[in-house]
KEPA-264630 format. One record per residue (C-alpha): residue in three letters; x, y, z. Coordinates in steps of 0.5 Angstrom, whole numbers, plus 500, padded with zeros to 3 digits. Layout:
REM residues N
ALAXYZ/...
REM end
This chain:
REM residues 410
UNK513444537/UNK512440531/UNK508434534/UNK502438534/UNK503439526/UNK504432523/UNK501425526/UNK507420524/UNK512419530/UNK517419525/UNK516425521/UNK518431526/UNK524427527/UNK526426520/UNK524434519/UNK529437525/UNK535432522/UNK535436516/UNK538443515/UNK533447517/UNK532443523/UNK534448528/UNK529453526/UNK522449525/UNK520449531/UNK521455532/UNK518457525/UNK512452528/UNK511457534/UNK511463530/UNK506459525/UNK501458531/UNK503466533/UNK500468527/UNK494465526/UNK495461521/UNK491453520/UNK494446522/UNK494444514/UNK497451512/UNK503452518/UNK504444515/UNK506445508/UNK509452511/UNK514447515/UNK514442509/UNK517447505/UNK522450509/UNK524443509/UNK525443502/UNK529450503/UNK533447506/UNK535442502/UNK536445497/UNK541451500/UNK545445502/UNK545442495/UNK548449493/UNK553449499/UNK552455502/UNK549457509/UNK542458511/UNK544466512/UNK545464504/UNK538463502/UNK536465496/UNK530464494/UNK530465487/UNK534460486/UNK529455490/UNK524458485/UNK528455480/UNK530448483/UNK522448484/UNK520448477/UNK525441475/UNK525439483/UNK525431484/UNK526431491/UNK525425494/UNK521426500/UNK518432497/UNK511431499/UNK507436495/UNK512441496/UNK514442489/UNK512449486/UNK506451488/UNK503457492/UNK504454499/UNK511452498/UNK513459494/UNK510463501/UNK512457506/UNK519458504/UNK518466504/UNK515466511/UNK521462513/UNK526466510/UNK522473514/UNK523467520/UNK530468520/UNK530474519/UNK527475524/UNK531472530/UNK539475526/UNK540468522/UNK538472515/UNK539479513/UNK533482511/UNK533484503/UNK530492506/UNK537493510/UNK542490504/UNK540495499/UNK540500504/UNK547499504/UNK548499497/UNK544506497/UNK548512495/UNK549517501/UNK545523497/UNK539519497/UNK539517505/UNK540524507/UNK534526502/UNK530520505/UNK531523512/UNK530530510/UNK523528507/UNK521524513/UNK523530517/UNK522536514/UNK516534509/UNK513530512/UNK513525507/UNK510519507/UNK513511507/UNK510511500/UNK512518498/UNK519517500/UNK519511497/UNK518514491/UNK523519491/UNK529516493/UNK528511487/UNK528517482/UNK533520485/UNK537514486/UNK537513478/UNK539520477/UNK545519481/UNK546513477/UNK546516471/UNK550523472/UNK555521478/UNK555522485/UNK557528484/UNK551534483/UNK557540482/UNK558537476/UNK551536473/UNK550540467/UNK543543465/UNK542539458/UNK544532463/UNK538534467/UNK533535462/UNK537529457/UNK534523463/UNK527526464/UNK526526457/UNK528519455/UNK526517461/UNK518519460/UNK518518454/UNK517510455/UNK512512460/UNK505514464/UNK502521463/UNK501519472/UNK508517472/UNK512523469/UNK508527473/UNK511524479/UNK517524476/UNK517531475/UNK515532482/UNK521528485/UNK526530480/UNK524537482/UNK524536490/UNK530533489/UNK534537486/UNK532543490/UNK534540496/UNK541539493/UNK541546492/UNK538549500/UNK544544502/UNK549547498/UNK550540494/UNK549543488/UNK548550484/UNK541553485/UNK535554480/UNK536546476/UNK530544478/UNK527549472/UNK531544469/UNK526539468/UNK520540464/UNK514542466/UNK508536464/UNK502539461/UNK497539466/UNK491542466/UNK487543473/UNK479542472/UNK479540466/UNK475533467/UNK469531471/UNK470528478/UNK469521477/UNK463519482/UNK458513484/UNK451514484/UNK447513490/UNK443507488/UNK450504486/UNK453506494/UNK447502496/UNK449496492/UNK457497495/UNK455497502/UNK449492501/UNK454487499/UNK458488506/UNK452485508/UNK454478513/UNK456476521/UNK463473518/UNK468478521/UNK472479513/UNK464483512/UNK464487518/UNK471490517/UNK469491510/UNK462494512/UNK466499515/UNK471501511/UNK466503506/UNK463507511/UNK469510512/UNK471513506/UNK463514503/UNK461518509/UNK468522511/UNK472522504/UNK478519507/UNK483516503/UNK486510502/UNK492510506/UNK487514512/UNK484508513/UNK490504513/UNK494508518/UNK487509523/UNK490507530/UNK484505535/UNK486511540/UNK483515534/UNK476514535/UNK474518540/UNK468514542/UNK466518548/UNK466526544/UNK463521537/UNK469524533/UNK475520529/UNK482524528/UNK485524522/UNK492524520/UNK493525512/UNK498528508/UNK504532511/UNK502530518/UNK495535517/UNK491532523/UNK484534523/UNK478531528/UNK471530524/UNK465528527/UNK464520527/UNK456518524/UNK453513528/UNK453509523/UNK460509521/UNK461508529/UNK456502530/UNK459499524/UNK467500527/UNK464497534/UNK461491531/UNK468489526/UNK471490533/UNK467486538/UNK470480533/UNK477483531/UNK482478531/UNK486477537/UNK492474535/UNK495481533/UNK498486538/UNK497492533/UNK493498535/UNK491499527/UNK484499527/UNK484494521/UNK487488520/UNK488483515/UNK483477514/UNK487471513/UNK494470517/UNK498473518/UNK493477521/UNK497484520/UNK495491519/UNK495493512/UNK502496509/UNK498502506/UNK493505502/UNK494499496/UNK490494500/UNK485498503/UNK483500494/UNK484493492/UNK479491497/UNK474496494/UNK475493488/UNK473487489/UNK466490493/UNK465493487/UNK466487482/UNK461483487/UNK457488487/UNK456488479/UNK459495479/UNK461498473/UNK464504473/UNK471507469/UNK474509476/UNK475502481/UNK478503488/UNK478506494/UNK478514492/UNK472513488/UNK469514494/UNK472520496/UNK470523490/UNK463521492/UNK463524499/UNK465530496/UNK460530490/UNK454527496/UNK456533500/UNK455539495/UNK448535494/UNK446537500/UNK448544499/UNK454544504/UNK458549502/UNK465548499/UNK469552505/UNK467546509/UNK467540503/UNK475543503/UNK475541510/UNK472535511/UNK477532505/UNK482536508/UNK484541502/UNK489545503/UNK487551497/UNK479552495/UNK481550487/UNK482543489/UNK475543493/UNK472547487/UNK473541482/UNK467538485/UNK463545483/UNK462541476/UNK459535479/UNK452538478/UNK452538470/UNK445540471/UNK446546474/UNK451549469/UNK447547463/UNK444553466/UNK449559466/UNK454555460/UNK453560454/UNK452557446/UNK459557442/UNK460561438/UNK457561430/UNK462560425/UNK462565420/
REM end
């Protein structure tokens, strides 16, 4: 397999002699699986090479791999045969997609399952309850272990033994080093945790009062929204035949005309779309799955990306990556990330960049309209009125109308 990737006779030879020998043509294959470039899977190879070198240097295993280590070596490395293999991008990532090789076929332990066992017993039972019960996404749940996982850490394994002022005492030092946004989820999961602590009788009920409340006022500020001119801008720079444009173009569509959020469009699967009743379900938060009707345009544009998807993944995700490996997006992060570049191509200048900028626009669109908040709230999949409510106040026209003068000073 290595043949096809370097023109000297003797290099593949001297490649498979090395202690990564016994994997390359094989981590080659998997290389040409997913798609990447002659020139890039080369340097990949190269550098798993190198890798292996360096594991041996250090005397240890190729199930040993530390790639902090080959991070290190990389910045004095004086390798020989190196070949351009010293620090750069291709070498950082080719080690790494070695490394995720070796996982793959049992020679190396994923990082993911050797922290799950070093993971306290309390926060995996809690993970399983969210998953289960919640309905909790992998983001979510991320989320919470890891704040339950450091009040564990901080007050003992042991909840029957944690004391009110202990509780209260973490929450305040840690938030106070932090985000408004940031404490906020921690109140929420600190909360989440120890109510399910107290209906699984691990500890004494009423701690999550414990934990303090962080001000927060519901529909103080305005719903941060794009003009239409500037949406037309967005989905004009969408414009082009390459298929990274085609798939841009129809997320856009997705999360200007629908409101979807983020992760919707990075978890849509192709049985979602219903081509023949022109509708698209749609699975949010909770697991609350809804149908909405499907525009033409959204339609044209999601068939158009489908006609020249990459064919190397076997995902029935709808959108994949645009450069090897051609794999789904993990969650919503990717899909906002790219609306940021849009807008940046875009010269759009707004105080919100990524992808629920949109989903505020659809709603604010909507209301222009004059749908009603009713069905605004089901579109966006709202599960009370005041959250809809809040876009009540993009019209700022209209409330100059009814808002009352303030009061004179006497």
């Amino acid at each position: 397999m290595l043949e096809i990737y370097f023109s000297a006779s003797k290099l593949p030879g001297h490649l498979r002699s090395g202690p990564s020998g016994p994997y390359l043509d094989g981590f080659a294959a998997a290389l040409e699986r997913q798609g990447y470039s002659a020139g890039t899977a080369a340097r990949y190879l190269r550098a798993a090479a190198h890798l292996g070198h360096v594991v041996a240097r250090q005397e240890a295993m190729p199930s040993d791999i530390d790639l902090a280590v080959f991070s290190e070596h990389l910045c004095t490395c004086r390798c020989p045969r190196a070949m351009g293999g010293r620090r750069n991008h291709h070498t950082i990532f080719g080690a790494r997609l070695f490394r995720q090789h070796l996982v793959e076929i049992g020679v190396c332990q994923s990082a993911a399952a050797a922290s799950q066992r070093a993971e306290p017993c309390l926060v995996a039972h809690f993970k399983v309850w969210l998953r289960k019960h919640r309905g909790a996404s992998d983001p979510t749940i991320k989320l919470y272990a890891r704040d339950a996982a450091h009040l564990i850490a901080a007050l003992g394994d042991d909840p029957e033994r944690w004391e009110p002022a202990a509780i209260r005492s973490f929450f305040l030092d840690r938030a106070s080093h932090r985000g408004n946004g940031t404490v906020e989820k921690l109140t929420t999961s600190l909360r989440a945790f120890l109510r399910y602590l107290a209906v699984t009788g691990r500890c004494r009920a009423g701690l999550a009062d414990v934990v303090p409340g962080f001000a927060s006022w519901r529909l103080a500020d305005l719903p941060r929204y794009l003009a239409a001119e500037q949406v037309n801008r967005l989905i004009a720079a969408c414009d082009g035949g390459v298929v990274a444009r085609r798939r841009d173009r129809a997320i856009v569509l997705l999360l200007v005309r629908l409101g979807l959020r983020a992760g919707d469009v990075a978890q849509l699967r192709l049985d979602d779309i219903e081509w023949e009743t022109g509708s698209l379900r749609v699975s949010g938060k909770s697991r609350y799955e809804v149908r909405l009707p499907l525009p033409q345009d959204v339609g044209d544009a999601i068939a158009d990306y489908l006609a020249c998807r990459p064919s190397t993944c076997p995902s029935d995700h709808v959108f994949l990556r645009n450069i090897a490996p051609f794999r789904p997006f993990r969650n919503g992060d990717g899909i906002s990330s790219l609306v940021k570049r849009l807008m940046q191509r875009a010269g759009i200048v707004a105080p919100v960049k990524g992808a629920h900028v949109l989903r505020h626009t659809a709603a604010t669109e909507m209301l222009r309209h004059g749908v009603p908040l009713e069905k605004i709230g089901l579109v966006l999949r709202h599960r009370g009125i005041d959250t809809t409510a809040r876009y009540a106040k993009a019209d700022v026209t209209l409330l100059k109308q009814i808002a009352q003068p303030w009061p004179e000073v006497l």
